[in-house]
C-alpha positions in Angstrom: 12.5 35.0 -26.9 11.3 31.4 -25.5 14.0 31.8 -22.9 13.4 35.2 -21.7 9.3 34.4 -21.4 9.8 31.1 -18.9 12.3 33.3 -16.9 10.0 36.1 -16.6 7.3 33.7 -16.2 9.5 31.5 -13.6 10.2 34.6 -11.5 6.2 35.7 -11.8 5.4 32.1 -10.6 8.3 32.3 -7.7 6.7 35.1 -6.3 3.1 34.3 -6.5 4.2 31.0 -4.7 5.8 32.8 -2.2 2.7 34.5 -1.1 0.6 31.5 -1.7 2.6 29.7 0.7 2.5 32.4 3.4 -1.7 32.5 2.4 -1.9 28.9 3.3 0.4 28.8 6.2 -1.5 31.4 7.8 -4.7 29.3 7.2 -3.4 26.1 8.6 -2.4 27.9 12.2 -6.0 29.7 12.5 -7.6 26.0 11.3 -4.6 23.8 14.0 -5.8 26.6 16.4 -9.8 26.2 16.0 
């Protein structure tokens, strides 16, 4: 049960990184560009 809740929760957290990173990369071009 452990197991299968951090690899749900690993995958959850993979993807919310995913689109944090693109969230922040986006940020950093507009703020470079400014």
């Amino acid at each position: 049960m452990r197991v299968k809740g951090s690899s749900a929760s690993r995958n959850k957290l993979k993807k919310l990184y995913s689109i944090t990173k693109g969230f922040w990369g986006r940020k950093k071009n507009v703020y470079r560009r400014a």
